[in-house]
MDAnalysis code that builds the backbone (N, CA, C; Angstrom):
import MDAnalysis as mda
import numpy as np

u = mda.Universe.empty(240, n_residues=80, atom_resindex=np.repeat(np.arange(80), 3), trajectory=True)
u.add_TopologyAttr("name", ["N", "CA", "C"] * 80)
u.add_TopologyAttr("resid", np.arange(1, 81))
u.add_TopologyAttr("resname", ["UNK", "UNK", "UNK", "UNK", "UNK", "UNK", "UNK", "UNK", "UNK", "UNK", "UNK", "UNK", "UNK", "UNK", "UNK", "UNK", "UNK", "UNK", "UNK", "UNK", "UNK", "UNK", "UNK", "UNK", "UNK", "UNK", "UNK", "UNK", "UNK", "UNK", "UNK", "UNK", "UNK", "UNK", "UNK", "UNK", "UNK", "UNK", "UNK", "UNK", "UNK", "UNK", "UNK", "UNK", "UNK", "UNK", "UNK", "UNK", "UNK", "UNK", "UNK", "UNK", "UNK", "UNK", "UNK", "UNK", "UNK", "UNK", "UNK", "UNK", "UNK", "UNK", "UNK", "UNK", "UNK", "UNK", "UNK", "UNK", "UNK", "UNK", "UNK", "UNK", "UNK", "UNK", "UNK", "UNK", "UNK", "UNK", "UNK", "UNK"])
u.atoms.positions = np.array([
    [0.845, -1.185, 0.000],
    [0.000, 0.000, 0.000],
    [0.887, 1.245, 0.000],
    [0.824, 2.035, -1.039],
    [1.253, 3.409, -0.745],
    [0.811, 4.330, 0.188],
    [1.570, 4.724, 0.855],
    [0.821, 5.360, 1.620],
    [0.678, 7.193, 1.403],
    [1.342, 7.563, 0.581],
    [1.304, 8.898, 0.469],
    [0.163, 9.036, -0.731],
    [-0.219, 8.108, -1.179],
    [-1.196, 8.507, -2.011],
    [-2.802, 8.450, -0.972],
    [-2.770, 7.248, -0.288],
    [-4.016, 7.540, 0.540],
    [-3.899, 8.494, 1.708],
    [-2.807, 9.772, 1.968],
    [-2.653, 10.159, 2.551],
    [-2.907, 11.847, 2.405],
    [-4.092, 12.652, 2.765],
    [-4.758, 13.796, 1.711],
    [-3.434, 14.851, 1.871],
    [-2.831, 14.985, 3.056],
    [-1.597, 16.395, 2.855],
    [-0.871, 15.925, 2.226],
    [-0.546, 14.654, 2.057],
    [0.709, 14.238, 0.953],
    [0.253, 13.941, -0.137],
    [-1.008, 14.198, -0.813],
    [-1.517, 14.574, -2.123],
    [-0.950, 15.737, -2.527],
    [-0.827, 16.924, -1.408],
    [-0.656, 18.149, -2.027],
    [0.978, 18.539, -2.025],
    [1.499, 17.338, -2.250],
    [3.182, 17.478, -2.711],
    [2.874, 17.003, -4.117],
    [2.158, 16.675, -4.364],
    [2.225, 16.451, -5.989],
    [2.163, 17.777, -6.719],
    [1.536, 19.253, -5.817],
    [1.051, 19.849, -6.543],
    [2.135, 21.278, -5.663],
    [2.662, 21.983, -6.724],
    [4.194, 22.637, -6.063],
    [2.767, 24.023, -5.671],
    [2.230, 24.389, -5.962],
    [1.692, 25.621, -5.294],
    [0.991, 25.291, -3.569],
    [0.570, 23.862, -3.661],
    [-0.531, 23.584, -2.648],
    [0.811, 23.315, -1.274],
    [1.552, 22.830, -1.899],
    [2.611, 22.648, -1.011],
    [3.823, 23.665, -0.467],
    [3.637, 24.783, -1.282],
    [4.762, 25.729, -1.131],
    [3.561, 26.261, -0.036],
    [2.093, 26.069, -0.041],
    [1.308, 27.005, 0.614],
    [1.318, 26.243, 2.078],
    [0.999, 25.232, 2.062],
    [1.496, 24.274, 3.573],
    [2.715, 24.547, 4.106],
    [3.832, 24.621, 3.406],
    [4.705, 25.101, 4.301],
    [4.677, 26.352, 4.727],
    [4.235, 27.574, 3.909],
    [3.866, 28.910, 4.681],
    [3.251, 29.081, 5.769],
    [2.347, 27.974, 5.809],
    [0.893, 27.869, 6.849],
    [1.824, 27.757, 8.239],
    [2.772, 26.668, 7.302],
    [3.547, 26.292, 8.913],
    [4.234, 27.249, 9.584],
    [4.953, 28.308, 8.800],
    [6.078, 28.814, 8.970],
    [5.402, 30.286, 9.868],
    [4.247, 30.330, 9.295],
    [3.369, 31.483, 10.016],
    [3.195, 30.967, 11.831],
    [2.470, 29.612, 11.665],
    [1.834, 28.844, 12.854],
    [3.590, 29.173, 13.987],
    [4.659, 28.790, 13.226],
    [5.759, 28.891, 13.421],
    [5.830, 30.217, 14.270],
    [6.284, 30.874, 13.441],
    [6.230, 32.381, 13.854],
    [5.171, 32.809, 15.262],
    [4.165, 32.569, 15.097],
    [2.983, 32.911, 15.992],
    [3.379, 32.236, 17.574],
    [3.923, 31.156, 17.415],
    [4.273, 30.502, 18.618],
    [5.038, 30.777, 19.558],
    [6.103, 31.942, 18.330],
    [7.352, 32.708, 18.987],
    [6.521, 33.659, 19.837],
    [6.054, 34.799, 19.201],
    [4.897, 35.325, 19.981],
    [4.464, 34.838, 21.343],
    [3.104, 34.017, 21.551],
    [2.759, 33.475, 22.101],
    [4.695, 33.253, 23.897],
    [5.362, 32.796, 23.104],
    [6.656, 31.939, 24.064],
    [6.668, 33.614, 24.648],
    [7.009, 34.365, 23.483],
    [7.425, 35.836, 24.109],
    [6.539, 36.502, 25.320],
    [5.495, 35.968, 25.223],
    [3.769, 36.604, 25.974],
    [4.263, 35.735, 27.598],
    [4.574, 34.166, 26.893],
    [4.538, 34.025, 28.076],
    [5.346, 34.325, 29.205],
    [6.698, 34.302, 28.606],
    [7.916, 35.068, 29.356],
    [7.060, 36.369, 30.189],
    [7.139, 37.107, 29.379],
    [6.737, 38.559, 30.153],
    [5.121, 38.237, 31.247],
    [4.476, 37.236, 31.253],
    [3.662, 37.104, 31.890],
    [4.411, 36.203, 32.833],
    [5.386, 35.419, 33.079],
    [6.070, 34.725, 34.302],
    [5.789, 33.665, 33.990],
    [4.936, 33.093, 33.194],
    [4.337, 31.448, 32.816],
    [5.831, 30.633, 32.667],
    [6.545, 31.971, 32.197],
    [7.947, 30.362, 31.588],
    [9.064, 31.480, 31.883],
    [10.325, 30.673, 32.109],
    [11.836, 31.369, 32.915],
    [12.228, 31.606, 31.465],
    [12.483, 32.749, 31.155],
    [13.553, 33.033, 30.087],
    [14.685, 32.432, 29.233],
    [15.423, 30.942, 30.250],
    [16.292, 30.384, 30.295],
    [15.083, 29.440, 29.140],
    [14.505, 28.494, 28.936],
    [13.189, 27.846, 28.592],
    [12.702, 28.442, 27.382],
    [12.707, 29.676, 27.732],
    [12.502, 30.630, 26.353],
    [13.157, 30.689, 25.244],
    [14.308, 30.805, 25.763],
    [15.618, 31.267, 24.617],
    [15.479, 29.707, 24.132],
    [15.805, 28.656, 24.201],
    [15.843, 27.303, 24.063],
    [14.472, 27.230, 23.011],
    [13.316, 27.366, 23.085],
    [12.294, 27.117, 22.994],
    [12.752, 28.319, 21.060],
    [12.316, 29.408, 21.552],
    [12.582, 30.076, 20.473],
    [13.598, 29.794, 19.411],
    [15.017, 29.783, 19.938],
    [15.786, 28.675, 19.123],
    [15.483, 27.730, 18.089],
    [14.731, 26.671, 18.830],
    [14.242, 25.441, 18.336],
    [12.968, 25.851, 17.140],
    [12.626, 26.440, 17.620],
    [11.749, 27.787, 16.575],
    [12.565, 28.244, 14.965],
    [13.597, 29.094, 15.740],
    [14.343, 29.595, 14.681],
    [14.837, 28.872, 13.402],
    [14.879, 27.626, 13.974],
    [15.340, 26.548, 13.390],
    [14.462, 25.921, 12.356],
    [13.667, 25.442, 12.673],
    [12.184, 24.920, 12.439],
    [11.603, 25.879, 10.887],
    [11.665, 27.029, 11.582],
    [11.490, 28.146, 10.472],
    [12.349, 28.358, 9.641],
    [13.923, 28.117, 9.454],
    [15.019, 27.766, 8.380],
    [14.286, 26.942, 7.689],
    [14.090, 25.621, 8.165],
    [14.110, 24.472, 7.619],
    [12.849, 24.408, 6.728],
    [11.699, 25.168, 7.029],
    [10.563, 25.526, 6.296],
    [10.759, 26.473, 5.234],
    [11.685, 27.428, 5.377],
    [12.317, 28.381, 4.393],
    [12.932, 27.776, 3.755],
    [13.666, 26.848, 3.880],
    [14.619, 25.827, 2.478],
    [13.613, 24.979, 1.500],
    [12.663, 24.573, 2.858],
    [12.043, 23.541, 2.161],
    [10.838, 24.147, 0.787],
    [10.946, 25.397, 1.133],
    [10.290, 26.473, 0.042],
    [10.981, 26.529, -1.157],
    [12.251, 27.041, -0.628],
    [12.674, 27.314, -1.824],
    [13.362, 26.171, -2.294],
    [13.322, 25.121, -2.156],
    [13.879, 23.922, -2.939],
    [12.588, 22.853, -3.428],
    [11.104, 23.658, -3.186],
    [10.158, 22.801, -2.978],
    [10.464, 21.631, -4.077],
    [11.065, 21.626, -5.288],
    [11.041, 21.010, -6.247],
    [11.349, 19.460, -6.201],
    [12.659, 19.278, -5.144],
    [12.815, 18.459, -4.720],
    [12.159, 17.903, -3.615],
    [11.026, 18.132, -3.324],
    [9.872, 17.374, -1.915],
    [8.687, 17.329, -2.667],
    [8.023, 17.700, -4.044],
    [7.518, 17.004, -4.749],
    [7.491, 15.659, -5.052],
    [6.410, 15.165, -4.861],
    [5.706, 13.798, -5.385],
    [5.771, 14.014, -7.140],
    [6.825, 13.235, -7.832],
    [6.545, 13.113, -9.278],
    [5.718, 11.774, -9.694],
    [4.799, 12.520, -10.877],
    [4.383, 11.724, -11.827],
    [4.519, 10.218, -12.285],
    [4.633, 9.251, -12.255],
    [4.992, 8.142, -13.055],
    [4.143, 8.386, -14.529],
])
């Protein structure tokens, strides 16, 4: 069984716009979270030390969504 074909988000690697748009989605959701980490710092919810770590892992995350953009070509599902 294939599984990326019965699988509906990995339909939309076949298709380079639907997928360049999923990774934006992410990279936003991404972004927003930084936010959110930043909110909570200044509200005391989380030690700064936790933060920086956290955001980091963020920063990162969001590279890796930025490559995966601009190389989408290669994370395409091709044709047979």
């Amino acid at each position: 069984m294939n599984f990326w074909v019965s699988d509906p988000e990995g339909r939309k690697r076949r298709y380079r716009a639907a997928f360049i748009a999923k990774l934006s989605d992410g990279e936003s959701e991404a972004c927003e979270t930084q936010v959110w980490i930043e909110f909570a710092v200044r509200c005391k919810y989380l030690d700064a030390f936790r933060a920086e770590k956290l955001t980091g892992a963020y920063e990162r995350i969001m590279g890796q969504l930025v490559k995966m953009i601009e190389e989408s070509d290669k994370w395409l599902i091709k044709s047979k």
